[in-house]
C-alpha positions in Angstrom: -81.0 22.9 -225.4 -83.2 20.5 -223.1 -83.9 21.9 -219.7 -84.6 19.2 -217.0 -87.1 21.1 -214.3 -86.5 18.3 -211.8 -84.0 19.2 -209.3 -82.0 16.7 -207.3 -79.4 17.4 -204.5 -77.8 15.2 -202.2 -79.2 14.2 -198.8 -78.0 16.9 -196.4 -76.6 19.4 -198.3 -78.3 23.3 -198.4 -80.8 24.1 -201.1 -79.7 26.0 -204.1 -80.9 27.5 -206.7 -80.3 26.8 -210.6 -78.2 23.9 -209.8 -78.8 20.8 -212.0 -77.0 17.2 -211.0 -76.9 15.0 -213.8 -79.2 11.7 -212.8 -78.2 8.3 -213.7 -80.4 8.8 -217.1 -78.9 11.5 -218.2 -74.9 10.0 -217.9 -75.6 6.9 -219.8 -77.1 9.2 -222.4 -73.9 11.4 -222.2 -75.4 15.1 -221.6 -73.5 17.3 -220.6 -73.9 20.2 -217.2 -73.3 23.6 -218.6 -73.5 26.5 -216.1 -75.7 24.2 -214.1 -77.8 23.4 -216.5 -78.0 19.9 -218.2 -78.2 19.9 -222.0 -78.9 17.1 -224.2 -76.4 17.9 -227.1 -73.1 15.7 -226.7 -69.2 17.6 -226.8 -67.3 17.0 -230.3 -65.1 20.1 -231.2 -65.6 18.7 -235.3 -69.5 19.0 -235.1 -70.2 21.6 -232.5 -68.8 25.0 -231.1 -69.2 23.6 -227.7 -66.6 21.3 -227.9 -64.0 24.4 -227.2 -63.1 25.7 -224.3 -60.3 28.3 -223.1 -59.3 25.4 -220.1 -59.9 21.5 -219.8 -59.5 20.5 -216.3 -59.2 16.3 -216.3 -60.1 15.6 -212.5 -63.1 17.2 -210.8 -60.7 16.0 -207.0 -58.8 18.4 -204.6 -57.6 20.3 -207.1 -59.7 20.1 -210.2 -62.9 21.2 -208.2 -61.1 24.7 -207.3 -59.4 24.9 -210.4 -62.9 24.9 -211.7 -63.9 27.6 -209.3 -60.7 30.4 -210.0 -60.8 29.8 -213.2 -64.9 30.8 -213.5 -64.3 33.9 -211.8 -63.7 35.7 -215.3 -67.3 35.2 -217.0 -65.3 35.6 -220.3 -63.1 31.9 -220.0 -65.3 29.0 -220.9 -63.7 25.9 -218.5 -65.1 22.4 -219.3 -64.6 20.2 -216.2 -64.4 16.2 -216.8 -64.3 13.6 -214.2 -64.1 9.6 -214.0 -66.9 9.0 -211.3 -70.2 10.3 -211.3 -71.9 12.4 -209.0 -71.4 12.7 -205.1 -74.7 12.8 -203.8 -74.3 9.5 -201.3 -75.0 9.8 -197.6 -72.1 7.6 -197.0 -70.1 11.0 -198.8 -71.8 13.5 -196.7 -71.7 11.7 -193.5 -68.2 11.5 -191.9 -68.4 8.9 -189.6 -69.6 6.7 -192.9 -66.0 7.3 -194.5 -64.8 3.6 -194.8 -68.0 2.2 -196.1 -66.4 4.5 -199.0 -63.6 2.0 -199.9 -64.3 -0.3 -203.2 -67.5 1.1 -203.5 -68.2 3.1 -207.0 -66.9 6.1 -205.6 -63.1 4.4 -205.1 -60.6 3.6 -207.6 -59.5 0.9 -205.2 -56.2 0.6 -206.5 -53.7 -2.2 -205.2 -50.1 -2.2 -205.2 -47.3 -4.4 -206.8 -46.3 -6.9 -204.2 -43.9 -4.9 -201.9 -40.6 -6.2 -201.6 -40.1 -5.2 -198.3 -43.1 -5.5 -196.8 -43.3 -9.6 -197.1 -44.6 -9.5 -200.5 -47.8 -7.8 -199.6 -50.1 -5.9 -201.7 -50.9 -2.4 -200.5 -54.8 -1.3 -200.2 -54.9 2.3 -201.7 -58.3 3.9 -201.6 -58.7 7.2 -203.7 -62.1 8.6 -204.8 -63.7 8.4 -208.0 -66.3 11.1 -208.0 -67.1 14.7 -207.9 -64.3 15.8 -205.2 -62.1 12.7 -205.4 -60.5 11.9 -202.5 -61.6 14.9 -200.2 -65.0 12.7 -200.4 -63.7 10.4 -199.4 -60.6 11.0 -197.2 -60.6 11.4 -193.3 -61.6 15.2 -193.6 -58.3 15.8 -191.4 -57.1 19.3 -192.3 -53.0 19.6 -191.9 -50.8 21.9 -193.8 -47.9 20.5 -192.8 -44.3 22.0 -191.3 -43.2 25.2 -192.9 -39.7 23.6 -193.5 -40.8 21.3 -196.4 -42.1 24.0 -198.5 -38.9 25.9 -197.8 -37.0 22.9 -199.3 -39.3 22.8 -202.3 -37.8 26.3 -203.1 -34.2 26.0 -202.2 -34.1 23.1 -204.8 -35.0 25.4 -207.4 -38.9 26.0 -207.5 -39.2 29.8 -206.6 -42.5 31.3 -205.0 -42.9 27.8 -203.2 -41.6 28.8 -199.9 -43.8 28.8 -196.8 -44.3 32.2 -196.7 -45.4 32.2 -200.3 -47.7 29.6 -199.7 -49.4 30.6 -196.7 -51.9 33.4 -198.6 -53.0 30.7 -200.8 -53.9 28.5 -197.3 -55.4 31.4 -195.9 -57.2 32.1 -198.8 -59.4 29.3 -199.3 -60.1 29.2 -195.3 -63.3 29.6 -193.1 -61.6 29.0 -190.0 -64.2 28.7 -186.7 -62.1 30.6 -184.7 -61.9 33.3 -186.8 -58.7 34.9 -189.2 -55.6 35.8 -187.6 -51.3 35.4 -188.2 -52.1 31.9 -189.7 -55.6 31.4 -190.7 -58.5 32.6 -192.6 -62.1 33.6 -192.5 -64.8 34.0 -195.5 -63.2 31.8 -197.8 -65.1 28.7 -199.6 -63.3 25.7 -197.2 -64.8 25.3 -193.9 -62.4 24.6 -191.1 -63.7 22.6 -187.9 -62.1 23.0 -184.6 -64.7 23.1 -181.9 -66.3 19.7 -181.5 -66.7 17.2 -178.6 -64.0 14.3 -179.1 -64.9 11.0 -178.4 -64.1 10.1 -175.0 -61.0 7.3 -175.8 -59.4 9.7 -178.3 -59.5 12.6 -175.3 -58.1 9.8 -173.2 -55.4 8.9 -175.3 -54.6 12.6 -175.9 -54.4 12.7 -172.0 -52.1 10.6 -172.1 -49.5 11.4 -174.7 -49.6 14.8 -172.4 -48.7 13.0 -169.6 -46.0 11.1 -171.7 -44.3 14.4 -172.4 -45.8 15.6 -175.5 -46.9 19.2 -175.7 -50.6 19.5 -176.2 -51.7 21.9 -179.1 -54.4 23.3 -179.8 -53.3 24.1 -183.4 -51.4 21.7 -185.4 -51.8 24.6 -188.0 -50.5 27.6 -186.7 -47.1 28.6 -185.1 -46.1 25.4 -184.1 -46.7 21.8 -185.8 -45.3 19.8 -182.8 -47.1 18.2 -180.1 -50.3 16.3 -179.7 -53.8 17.5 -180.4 -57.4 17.7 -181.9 -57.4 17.7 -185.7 -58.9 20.6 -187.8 -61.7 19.0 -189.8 -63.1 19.6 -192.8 -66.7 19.5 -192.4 -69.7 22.3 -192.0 -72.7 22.1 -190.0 -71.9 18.1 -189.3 -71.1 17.3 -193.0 -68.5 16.5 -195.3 -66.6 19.8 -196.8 -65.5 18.5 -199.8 -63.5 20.4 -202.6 -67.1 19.5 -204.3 -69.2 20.9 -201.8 -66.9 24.0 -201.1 -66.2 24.9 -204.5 -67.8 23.0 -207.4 -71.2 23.9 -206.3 -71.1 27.5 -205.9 -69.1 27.5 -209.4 -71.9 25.4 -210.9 -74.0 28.3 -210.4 -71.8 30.1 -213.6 -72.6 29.9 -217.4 -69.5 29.4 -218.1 -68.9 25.8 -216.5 -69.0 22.8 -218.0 -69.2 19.6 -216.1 -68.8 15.7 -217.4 -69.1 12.8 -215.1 -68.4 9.2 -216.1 -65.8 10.3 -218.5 -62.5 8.6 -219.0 -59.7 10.5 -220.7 -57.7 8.2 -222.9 -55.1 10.5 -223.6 -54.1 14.3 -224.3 -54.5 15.8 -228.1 -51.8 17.4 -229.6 -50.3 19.4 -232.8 -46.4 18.6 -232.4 -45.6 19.9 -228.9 -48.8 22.2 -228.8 -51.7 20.8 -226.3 -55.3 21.2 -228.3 -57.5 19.3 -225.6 -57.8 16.1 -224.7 -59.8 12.6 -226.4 -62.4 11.1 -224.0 -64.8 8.4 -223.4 -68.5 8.6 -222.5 -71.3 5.9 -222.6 -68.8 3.7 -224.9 -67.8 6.7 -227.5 -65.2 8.9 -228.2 -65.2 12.5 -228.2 -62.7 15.3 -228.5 -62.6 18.6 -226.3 -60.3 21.7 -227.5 -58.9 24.2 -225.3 -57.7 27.3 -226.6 -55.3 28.6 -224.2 -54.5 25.4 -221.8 -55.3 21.6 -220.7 -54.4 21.1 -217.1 -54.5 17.3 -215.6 -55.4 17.2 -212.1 -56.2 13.4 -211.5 -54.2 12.9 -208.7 -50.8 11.1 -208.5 -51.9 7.9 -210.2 -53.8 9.2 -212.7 -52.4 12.0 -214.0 -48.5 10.7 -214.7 -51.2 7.7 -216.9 -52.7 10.1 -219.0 -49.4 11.8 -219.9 -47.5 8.3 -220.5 -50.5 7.3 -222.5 -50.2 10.6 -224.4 -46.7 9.9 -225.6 -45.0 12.1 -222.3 -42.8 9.8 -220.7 -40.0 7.5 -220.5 -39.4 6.4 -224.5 -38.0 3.2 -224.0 -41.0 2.4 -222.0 -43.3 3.8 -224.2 -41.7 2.0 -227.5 -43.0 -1.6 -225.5 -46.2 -0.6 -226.2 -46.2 1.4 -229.1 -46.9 4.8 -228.2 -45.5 7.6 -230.2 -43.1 9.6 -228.3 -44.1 13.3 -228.1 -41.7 14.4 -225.6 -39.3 12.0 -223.6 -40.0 13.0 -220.3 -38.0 9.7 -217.8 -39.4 11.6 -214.5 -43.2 10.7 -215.3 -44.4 8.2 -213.1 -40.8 7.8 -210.9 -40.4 9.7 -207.5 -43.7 7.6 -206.1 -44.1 7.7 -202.5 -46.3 7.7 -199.2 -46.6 7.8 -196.0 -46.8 5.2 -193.9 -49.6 4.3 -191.1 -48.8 0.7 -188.6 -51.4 -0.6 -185.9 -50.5 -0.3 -182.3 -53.4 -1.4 -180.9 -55.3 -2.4 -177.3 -57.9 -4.6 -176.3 -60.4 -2.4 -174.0 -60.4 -3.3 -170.5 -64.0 -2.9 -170.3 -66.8 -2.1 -172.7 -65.4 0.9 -175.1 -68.0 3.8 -176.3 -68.8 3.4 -179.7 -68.5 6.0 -182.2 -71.9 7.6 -181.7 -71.6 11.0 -183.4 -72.0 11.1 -186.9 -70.2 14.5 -187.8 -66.9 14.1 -186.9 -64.9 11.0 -188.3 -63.2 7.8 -186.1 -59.5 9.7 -186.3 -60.0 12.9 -184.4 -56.6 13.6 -182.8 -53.2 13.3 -184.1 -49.3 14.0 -182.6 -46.3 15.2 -184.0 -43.3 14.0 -183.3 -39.3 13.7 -184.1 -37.2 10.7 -184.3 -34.0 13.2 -184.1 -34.4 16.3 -182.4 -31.8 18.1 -185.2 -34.6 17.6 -187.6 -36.4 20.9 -188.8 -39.9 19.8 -188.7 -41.7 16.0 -187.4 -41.1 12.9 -189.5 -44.1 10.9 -187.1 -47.1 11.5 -187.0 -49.0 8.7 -185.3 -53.2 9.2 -185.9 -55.0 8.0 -182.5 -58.6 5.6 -183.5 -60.9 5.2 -181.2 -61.9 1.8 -182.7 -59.6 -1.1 -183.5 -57.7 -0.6 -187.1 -56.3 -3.9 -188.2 -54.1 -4.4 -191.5 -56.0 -6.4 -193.7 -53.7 -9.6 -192.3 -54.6 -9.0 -188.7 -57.2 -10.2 -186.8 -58.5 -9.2 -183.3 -61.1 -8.1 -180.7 -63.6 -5.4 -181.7 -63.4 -3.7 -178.2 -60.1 -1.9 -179.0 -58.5 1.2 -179.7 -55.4 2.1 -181.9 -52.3 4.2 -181.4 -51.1 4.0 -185.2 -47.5 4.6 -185.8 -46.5 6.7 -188.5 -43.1 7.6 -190.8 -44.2 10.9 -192.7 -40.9 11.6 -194.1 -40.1 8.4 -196.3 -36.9 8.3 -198.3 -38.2 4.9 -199.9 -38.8 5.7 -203.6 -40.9 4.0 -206.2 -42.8 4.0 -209.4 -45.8 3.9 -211.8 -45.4 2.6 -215.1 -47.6 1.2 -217.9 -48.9 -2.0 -218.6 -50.3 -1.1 -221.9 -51.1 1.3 -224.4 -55.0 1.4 -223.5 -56.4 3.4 -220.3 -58.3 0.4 -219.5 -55.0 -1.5 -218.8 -53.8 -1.9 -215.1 -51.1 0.2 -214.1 -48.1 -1.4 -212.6 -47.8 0.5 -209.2 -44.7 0.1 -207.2 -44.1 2.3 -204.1 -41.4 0.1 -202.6 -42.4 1.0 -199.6 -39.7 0.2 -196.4 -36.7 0.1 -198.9 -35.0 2.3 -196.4 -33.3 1.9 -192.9 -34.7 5.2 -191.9 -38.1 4.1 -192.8 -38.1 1.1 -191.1 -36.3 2.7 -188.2 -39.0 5.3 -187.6 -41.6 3.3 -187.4 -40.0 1.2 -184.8 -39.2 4.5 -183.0 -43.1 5.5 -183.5 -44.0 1.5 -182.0 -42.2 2.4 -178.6 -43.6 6.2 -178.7 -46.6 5.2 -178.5 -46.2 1.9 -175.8 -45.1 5.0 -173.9 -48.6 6.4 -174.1 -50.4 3.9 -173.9 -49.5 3.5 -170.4 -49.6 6.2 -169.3 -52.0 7.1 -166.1 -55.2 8.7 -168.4 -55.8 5.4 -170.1 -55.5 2.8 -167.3 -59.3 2.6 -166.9 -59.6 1.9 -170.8 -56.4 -0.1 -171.6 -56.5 -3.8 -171.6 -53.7 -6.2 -173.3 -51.7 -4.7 -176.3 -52.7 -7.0 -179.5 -50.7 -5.8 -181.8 -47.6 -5.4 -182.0 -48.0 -7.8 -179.1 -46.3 -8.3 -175.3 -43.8 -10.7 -177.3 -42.6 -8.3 -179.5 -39.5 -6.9 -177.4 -36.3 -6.1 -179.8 -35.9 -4.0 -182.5 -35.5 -6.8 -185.0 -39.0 -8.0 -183.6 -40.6 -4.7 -184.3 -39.0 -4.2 -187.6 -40.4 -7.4 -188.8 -43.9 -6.6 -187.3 -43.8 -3.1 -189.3 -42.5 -5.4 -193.0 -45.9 -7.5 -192.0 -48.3 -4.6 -191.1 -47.3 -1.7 -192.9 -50.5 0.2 -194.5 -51.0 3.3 -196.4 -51.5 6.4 -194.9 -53.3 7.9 -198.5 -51.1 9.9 -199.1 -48.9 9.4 -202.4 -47.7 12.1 -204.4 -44.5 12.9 -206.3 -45.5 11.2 -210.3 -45.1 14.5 -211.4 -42.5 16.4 -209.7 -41.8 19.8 -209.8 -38.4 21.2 -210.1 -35.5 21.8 -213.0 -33.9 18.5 -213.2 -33.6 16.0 -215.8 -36.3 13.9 -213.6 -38.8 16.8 -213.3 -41.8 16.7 -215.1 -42.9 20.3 -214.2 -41.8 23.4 -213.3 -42.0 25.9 -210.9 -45.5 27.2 -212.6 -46.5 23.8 -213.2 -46.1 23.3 -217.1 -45.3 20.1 -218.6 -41.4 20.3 -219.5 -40.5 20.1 -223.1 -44.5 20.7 -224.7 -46.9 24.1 -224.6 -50.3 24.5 -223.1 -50.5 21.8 -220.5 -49.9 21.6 -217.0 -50.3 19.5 -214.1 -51.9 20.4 -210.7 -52.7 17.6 -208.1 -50.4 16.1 -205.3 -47.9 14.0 -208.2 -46.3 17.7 -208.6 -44.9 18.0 -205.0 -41.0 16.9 -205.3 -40.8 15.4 -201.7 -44.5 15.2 -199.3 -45.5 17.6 -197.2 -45.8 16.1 -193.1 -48.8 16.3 -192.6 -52.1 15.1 -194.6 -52.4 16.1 -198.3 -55.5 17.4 -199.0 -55.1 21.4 -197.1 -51.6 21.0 -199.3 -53.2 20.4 -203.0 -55.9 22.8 -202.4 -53.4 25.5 -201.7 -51.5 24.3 -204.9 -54.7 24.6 -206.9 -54.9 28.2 -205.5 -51.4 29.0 -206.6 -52.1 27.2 -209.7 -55.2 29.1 -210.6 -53.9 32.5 -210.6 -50.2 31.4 -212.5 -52.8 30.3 -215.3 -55.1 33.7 -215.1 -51.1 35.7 -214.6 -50.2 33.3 -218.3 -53.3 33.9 -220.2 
């Protein structure tokens, strides 16, 4: 064993002791981070003992990183972590107001959808990280759990223990809420929970005025009651970025009994028959096999994940005979059940010279509303995010001196898909959310457009509020807005569902999120959720990787 002396952390973080990042050196060389240690010996489970482990987590994101924690806690496991990106130590990471110098940089998959049929053809711009936290470095930091009532649904369609009352000691667990544990919240745990921050002055004012156009102000979007307009929670600590990374990789890193790869692409999972033994990776151009002894467990988010499994022979067989993979299980749910929410531009030229965004520890999206299109609904299905900057879809142009009132649909019942382009992980997926396919869909975000016209003029933004851009004064009817949402439609980030949970012929998991019809392999990211959660995603897959993590301790 090499020991590298030098020790490296990323600007703005805390010191810490023992912990060893791996340098740009050592990944092209393909060492390997054992209990925060780097070691020069490479992983092959032929040549060398270390190439077994009790659990493989594939995806250090949301869910991998606390995977990697839980699972540690028993010095006698041995978990070998492997991620895609490389390490996390950027400023533009730990910085929150940095967040969208993030997108197509190394640290972004940068995928693009399919041209979207109902959407005028366009292709959808879907950032999601590539690096040591995946996309909670490099997401919005907004914490939202999201309304009790579509975790209730996840368990009356089968998936018992996945009710909101089942699910709320897993949120509570992780939590270090600022204003301290009570009914809903916790205190002490690993993720750090903002609430008390200055917001910048347009985002107060537009939250003054979605008050005075009837909305209820709350203080906590995560408590008693979703509904109304407010501050969001943020994930962040001492004006930095609180990453799954920061919150739990790094203290695990501090454990013998972690391994950690970065720059490492996992071509497919091993198997004998329908028995997971580990997973085939590559590093530095060469191949190498890890074994796991007890389970493999994919956590690389809702595009990745449902890829590895299609690739490893888990999936539709018809689509997997075009490209000559051997079946090992026929599986038709992997990679079906895509979907998103759905974010639109409202926005306003400022009457006079806007503040800029001048604090660097809270991000650009501060303040959020919840919202119903039907009042008979049990929880929102809008939830337009308020910018105090202009946010244009990649079509738009306009004046820099703006704000934005985005509209929102958070309950879409527009359905799409993933599916394979070829048999190598290098190929392309083809990624299809058909977004807007629906009425409702469409129809909510016209509901959101008006919503928020209503706010806009309201009293509290008079002084700020200068001619609407977008949609634009023209745009009157409800055919005008619907086409204005098919030509500005964006992503909110949010995609899950390539991996749903549940007991139908079109699940891919169940309830205790194991692959159907193979042993030894589960999935645990944001593709298992059978419908989304309204709200953000993030606060929802770390409390799945906390439910996750002790349904593989209860197994083993």
């Amino acid at each position: 064993m090499t020991k590298h002396n030098k020790t490296t952390r990323p600007t703005g973080s805390t010191p810490f002791t023992r912990r060893r990042f791996l340098t740009s050196t050592s990944i092209a060389s393909g060492t390997l981070m054992v209990g925060g240690l780097l070691i020069g010996a490479r992983i092959n489970a032929a040549e060398d003992k270390r190439g077994t482990f009790d659990y493989i987590i594939v995806g250090a994101g949301s869910a991998g990183c606390v995977l990697a924690n839980r699972l540690t806690e028993n010095p006698d496991v041995r978990v070998l972590l492997i991620e895609a990106g490389g390490p996390d130590n950027s400023e533009k990471i730990s910085t929150p107001l940095r967040l969208i110098e993030l997108w197509k940089s190394p640290y972004d998959w940068a995928y693009n959808t399919a041209p979207q049929q109902h959407a005028h053809n366009r292709s959808l711009f879907w950032p999601r990280g590539k690096t040591l936290g995946g996309s909670s470095s490099l997401n919005g930091m907004i914490y939202v759990r999201g309304h009790a009532s579509v975790y209730n649904h996840w368990a009356a369609e089968g998936n018992k223990g996945w009710d909101y009352n089942s699910v709320l000691p897993y949120f509570k667990k992780s939590e270090d809420y600022d204003r301290g544990a009570d009914t809903y919240h916790g205190q002490g745990g690993l993720l750090h929970v903002t609430s008390n921050y200055t917001p910048h002055v347009i985002t107060q004012a537009m939250v003054d005025a979605a008050v005075q156009a009837g909305h209820p102000l709350n203080t906590d979007h995560n408590g008693a009651d979703i509904m109304g307009v407010g501050f969001n929670h943020l994930n962040t600590k001492n004006g930095l970025r609180q990453s799954t990374s920061v919150a739990f990789l790094r203290p695990a890193l501090e454990r013998h009994n972690l391994s950690v790869i970065t720059n490492a692409r996992v071509h497919k999972v091993a198997f004998s028959g329908k028995r997971c033994t580990g997973v085939v990776y590559e590093q530095a151009g060469k191949i190498y096999t890890a074994t796991s002894r007890k389970e493999t467990v994919l956590s690389g988010g809702t595009i990745e994940s449902p890829k590895v499994l299609m690739l490893s022979g888990i999936g539709d067989a018809k689509q997997l005979a075009q490209f000559g993979i051997p079946v090992v299980h026929h599986l038709p749910g992997v990679g079906k059940n895509l979907h998103d929410h759905t974010l639109l531009p409202v926005i306003y030229e400022g009457k006079k010279t806007l503040p800029p965004p001048n604090d660097p520890t809270i991000t650009v999206l501060h303040a959020q509303l919840f919202a119903k299109t039907d009042d008979a609904l049990p929880g929102p299905d809008m939830q337009p995010l308020f910018f105090n900057v202009p946010y244009y879809a990649p079509e738009q142009q306009g004046p820099a001196n703006a704000f934005t009132l985005s509209a929102a649909g958070i309950m879409p019942t527009s359905r799409g898909e993933l599916r394979l382009t070829g048999a190598s992980v290098d190929d392309p997926l083809h990624i299809d959310p058909n977004v807007l396919a629906t009425d409702y869909d469409v129809k909510t975000l016209v509901t959101c457009i008006k919503m928020m016209r209503k706010v806009a003029n309201q009293a509290a933004l008079e002084e700020w509020r200068g001619r609407e851009v977008y949609p634009g004064p023209d745009k009157t009817s409800d055919q005008d807005l619907a086409e204005y949402c098919r030509s500005a439609v964006v992503s909110y980030h949010h995609q899950v569902g390539t991996c749903a949970m549940g007991n139908t012929p079109m699940s891919v998991v169940d309830d205790t999120l194991r692959v159907h019809g193979v042993t030894g392999l589960r999935v645990v990211d944001a593709s298992i959720m059978p419908s989304i959660t309204s709200g953000n995603t993030n606060a929802p897959v770390i409390m799945i990787a906390e439910k996750a993590a002790d349904l593989i301790k209860a197994a083993s």
